[in-house]
ZASERO-588693 format. One record per residue (C-alpha): residue number from 0; x, y, z; residue in one letter. Coordinates in steps of 0.05 Angstrom, whole numbers, plus 32768, in hexadecimal, padded with zeros to 4 digits. Layout:
! ZASERO-588693
{NUM, {X, Y, Z}, 'A'},
...
***
This chain:
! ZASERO-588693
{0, {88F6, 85D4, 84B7}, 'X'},
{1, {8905, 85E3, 84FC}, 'X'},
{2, {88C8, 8606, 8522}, 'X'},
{3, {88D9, 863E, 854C}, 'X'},
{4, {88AF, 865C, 858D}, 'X'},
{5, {88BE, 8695, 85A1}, 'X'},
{6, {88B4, 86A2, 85EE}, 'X'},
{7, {888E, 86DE, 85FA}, 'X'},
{8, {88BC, 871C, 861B}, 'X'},
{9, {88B4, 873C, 865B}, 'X'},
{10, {888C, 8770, 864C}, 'X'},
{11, {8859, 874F, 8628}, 'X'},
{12, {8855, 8721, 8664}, 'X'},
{13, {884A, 8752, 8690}, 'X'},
{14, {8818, 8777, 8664}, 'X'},
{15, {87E9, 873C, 865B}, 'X'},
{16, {87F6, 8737, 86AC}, 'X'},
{17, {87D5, 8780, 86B1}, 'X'},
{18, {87A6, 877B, 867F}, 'X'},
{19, {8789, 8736, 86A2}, 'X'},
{20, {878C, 875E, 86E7}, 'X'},
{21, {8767, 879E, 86C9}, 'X'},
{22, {8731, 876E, 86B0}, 'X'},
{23, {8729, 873C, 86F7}, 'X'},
{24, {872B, 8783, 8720}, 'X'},
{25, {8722, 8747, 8751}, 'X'},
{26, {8754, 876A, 878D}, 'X'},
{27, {8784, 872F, 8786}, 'X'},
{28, {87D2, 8749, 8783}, 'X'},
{29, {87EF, 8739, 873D}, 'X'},
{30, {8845, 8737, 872E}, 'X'},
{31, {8867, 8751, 86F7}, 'X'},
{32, {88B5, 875C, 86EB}, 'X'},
{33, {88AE, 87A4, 8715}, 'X'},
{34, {888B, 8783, 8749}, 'X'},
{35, {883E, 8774, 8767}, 'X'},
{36, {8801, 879A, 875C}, 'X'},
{37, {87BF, 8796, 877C}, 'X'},
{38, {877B, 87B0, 8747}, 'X'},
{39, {873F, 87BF, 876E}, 'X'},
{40, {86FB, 87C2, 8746}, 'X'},
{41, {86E2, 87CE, 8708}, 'X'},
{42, {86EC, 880C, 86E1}, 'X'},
{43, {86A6, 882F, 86D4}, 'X'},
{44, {86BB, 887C, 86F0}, 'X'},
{45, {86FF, 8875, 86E2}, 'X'},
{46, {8746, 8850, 86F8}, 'X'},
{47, {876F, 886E, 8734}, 'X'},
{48, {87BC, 8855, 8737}, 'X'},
{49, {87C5, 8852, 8781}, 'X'},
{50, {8815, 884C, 879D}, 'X'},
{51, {8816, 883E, 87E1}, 'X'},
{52, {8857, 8869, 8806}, 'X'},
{53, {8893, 8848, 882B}, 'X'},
{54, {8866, 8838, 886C}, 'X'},
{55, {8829, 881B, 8857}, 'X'},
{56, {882E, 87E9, 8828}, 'X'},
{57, {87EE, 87C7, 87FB}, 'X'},
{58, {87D0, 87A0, 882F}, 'X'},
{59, {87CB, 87D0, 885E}, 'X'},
{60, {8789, 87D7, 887E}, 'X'},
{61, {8781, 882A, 886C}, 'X'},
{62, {8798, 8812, 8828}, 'X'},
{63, {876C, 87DC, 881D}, 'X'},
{64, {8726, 87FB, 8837}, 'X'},
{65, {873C, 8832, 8803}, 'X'},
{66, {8748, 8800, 87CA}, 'X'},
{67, {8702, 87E3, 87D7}, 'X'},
{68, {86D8, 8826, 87E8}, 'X'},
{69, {86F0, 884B, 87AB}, 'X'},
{70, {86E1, 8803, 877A}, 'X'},
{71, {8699, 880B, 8798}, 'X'},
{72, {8693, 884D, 877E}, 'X'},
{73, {86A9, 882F, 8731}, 'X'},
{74, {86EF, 8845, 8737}, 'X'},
{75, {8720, 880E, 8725}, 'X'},
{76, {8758, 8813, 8753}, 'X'},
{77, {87A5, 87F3, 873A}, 'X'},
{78, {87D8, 87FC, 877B}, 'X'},
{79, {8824, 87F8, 8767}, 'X'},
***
């Protein structure tokens, strides 16, 4: 009998992918099929999904002292 794997789809991918991020919170920028996220903290008070505008993108300064002030505070920050 022939054993068959089955590769694991897209979205599951990219679910474990977020679920690993949510968990780090470690600020490191994470890829999926729909592109990179950044997750900021750990979520005590809350989680804020932050999407930065056509000017400023993630690593922008404003952006990233935001990220890091609000995940002080206990608010888990995801940026799409």
């Amino acid at each position: 009998m022939t054993k068959v794997v089955i590769a694991p789809t897209l979205e599951i991918q990219d679910r474990e992918t977020l679920r690993k991020a949510l968990d780090a919170g470690d600020g490191s920028r994470h890829e999926t099929a729909l592109g990179g996220f950044i997750v900021e903290g750990v979520a005590m008070s809350g989680r804020l999904i932050l999407c930065h505008g056509a000017g400023a993108g993630h690593d922008s300064e404003f952006l990233s002292q935001l990220r890091q002030r609000l995940a002080a505070c206990g608010i888990q920050i995801v940026a799409v």
